[in-house]
C-alpha positions in Angstrom: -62.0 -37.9 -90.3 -64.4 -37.1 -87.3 -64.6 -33.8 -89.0 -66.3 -35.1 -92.4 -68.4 -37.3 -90.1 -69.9 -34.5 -88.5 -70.6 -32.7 -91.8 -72.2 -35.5 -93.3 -74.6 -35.9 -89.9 -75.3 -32.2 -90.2 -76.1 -32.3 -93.9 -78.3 -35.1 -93.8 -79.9 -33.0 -90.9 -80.5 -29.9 -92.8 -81.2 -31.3 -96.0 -84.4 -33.0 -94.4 -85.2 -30.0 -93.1 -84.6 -27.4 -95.8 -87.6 -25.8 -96.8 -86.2 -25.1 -100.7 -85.6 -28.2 -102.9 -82.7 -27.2 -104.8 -80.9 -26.3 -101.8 -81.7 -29.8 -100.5 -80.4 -31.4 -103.1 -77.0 -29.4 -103.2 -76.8 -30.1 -99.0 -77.1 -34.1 -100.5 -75.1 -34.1 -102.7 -72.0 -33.0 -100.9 -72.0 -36.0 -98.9 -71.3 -37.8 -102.2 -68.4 -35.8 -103.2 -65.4 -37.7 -103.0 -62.4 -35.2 -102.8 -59.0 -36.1 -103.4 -57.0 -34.4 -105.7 -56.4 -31.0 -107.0 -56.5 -33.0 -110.8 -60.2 -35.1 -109.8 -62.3 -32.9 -107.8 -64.8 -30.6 -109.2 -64.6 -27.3 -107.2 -66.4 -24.2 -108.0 -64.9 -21.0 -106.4 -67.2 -18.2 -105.4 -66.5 -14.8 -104.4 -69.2 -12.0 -102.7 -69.8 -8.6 -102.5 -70.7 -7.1 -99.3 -71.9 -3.7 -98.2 -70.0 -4.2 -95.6 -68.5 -7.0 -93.5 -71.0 -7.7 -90.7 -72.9 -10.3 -92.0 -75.9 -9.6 -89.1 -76.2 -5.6 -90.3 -74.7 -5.9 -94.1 -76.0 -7.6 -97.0 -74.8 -9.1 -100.4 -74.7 -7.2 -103.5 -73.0 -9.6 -106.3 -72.2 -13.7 -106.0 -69.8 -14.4 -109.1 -68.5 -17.8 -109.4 -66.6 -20.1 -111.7 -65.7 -24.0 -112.0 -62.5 -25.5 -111.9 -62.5 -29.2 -113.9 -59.4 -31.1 -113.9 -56.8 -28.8 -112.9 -58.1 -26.2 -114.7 -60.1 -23.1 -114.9 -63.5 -23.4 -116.9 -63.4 -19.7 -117.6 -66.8 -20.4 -120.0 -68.3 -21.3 -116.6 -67.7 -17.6 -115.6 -70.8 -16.0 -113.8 -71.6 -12.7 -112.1 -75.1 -11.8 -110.5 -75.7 -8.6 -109.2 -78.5 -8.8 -106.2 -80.8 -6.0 -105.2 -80.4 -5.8 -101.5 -82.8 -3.1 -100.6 -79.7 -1.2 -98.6 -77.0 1.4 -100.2 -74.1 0.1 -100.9 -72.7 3.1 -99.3 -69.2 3.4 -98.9 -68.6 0.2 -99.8 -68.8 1.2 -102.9 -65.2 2.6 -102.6 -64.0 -1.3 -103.0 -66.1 -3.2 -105.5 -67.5 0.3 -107.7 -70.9 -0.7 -107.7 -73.5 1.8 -107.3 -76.9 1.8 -106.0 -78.8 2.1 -109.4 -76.4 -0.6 -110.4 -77.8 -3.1 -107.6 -81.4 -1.7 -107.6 -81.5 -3.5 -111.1 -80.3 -6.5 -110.0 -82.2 -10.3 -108.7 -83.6 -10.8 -105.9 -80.9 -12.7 -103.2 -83.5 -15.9 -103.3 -82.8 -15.9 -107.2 -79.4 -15.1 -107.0 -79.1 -18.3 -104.2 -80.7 -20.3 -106.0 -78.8 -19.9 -109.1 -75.4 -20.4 -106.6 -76.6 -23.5 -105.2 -77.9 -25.1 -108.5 -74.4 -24.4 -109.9 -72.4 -25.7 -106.9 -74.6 -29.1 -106.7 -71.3 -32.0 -107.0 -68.7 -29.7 -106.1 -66.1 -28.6 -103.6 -66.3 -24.8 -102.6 -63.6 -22.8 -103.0 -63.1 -19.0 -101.4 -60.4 -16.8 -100.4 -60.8 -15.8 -96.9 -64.0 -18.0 -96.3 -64.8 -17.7 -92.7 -66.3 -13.8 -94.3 -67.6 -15.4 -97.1 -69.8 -18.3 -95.9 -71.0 -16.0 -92.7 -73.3 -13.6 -95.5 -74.2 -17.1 -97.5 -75.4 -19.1 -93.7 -77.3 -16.2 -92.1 -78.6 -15.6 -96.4 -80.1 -19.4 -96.2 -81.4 -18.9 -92.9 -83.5 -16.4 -93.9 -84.3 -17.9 -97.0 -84.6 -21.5 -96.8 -84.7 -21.7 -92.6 -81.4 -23.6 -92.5 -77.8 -22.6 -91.5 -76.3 -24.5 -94.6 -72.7 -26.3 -93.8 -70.0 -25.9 -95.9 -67.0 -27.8 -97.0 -64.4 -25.9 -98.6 -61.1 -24.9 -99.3 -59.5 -21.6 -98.4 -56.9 -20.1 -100.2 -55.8 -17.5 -97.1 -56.0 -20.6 -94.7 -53.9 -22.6 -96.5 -51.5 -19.5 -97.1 -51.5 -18.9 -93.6 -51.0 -22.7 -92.6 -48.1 -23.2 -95.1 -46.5 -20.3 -93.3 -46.8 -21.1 -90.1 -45.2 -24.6 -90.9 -42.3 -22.8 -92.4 -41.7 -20.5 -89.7 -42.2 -17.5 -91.8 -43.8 -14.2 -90.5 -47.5 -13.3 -91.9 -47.8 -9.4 -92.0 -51.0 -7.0 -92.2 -52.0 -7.4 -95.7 -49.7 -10.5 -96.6 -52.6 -12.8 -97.0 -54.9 -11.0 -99.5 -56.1 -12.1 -102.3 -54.1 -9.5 -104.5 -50.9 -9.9 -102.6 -51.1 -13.2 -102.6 -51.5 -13.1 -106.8 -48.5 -11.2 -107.0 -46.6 -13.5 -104.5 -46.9 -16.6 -107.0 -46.4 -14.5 -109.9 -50.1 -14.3 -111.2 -51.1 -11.2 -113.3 -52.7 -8.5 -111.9 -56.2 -7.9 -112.3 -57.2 -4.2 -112.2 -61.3 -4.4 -112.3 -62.6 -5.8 -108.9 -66.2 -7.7 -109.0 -67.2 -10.6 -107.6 -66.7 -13.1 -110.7 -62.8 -11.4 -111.1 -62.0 -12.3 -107.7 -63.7 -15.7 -108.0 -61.7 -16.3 -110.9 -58.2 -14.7 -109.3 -59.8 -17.0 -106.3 -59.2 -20.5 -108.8 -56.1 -19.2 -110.4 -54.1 -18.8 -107.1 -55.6 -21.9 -106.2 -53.5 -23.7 -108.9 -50.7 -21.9 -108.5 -50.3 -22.6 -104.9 -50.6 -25.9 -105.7 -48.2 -26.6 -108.1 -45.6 -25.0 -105.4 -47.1 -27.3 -102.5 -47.2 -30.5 -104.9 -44.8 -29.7 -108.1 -44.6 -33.1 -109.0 -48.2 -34.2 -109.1 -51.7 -33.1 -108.0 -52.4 -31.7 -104.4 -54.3 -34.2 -102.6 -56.7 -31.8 -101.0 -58.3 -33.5 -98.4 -56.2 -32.3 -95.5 -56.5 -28.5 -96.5 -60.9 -28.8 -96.3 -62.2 -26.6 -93.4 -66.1 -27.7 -92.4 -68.6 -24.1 -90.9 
């Protein structure tokens, strides 16, 4: 509870000083949201690509997102944008197979937020492994709109790694990926890697760890949000 409390107070804070309106507004809104369960809240997961990790040195190449509405997966809601970084993707390029041609072409990271925050106005983020994640987006909206932007999300790996540790049960190297995870709950696997694959692969586990957590209703969610 305390937690939420202090979200909203730093929301309110940055919202009145964000210097881009639509980011604002997003900020605002969140304070609304009311999340309870899996079955009621509107979530939209988001996945990035990175040159690299270090979100001080490296910057994003692609933000893909998509919605989930009721339970479900709004796959029509699907969205990739590929953002022209001004730095080679390098060897990065080993993991998500974009090349620097490919990300020369793409929006600029202010369009590419703006687009992200527009879409997310109402809902509850969702990532796998956010703590990496939301690190590129907060020092991306400092730069951009001179706020570190909070965030109040779920997180696939943390609650992996949570339901784990309850149980007792070991959590080895590589146990918690997004990929392993997928396999783990018997989710297809999805050969092509980009940022709105992994967002999607992001909502898909989402409800299938859910309906393990919770099989006889819909996951009240509010004891799985994390607040950055």
């Amino acid at each position: 509870m305390f937690s939420r409390w202090r979200y909203h107070r730093r929301c309110k804070a940055m919202s009145q000083r964000c210097t881009r309106t639509g980011l604002a507004a997003c900020i605002e809104e969140s304070t609304a949201l009311r999340v309870d369960k899996l079955a009621n809240t509107p979530m939209i997961a988001v996945d990035l690509e990175m040159t690299g990790l270090d979100a001080d040195k490296n910057r994003i190449i692609a933000i893909g997102w998509t919605y989930v509405d009721k339970g479900r997966v709004q796959f029509g809601a699907n969205r990739q944008l590929l953002i022209n970084a001004g730095q080679s993707v390098g060897d990065s390029a080993a993991i998500h197979e974009l090349m620097d041609h490919e990300v020369a072409a793409g929006v600029t990271l202010e369009a590419g937020l703006e687009a992200l925050f527009e879409a997310a106005r109402g809902r509850l983020w969702l990532f796998h492994h956010a703590n990496l994640d939301i690190a590129f987006l907060q020092r991306a909206c400092v730069e951009w709109a001179g706020v570190k932007t909070p965030f109040m999300a779920l997180d696939t790996m943390q609650m992996e790694r949570r339901t784990r540790h309850r149980r007792n049960l070991p959590v080895q190297q590589g146990d918690l990926q997004l990929g392993q995870l997928r396999q783990h709950y018997q989710l297809p696997h999805y050969t092509a890697h980009n940022a709105m694959i992994d967002a999607c692969a992001t909502a898909e586990l989402l409800l299938a760890m859910s309906a393990h957590m919770e099989p006889a209703g819909s996951l009240k969610l509010g004891s799985h949000l994390v607040y950055f």
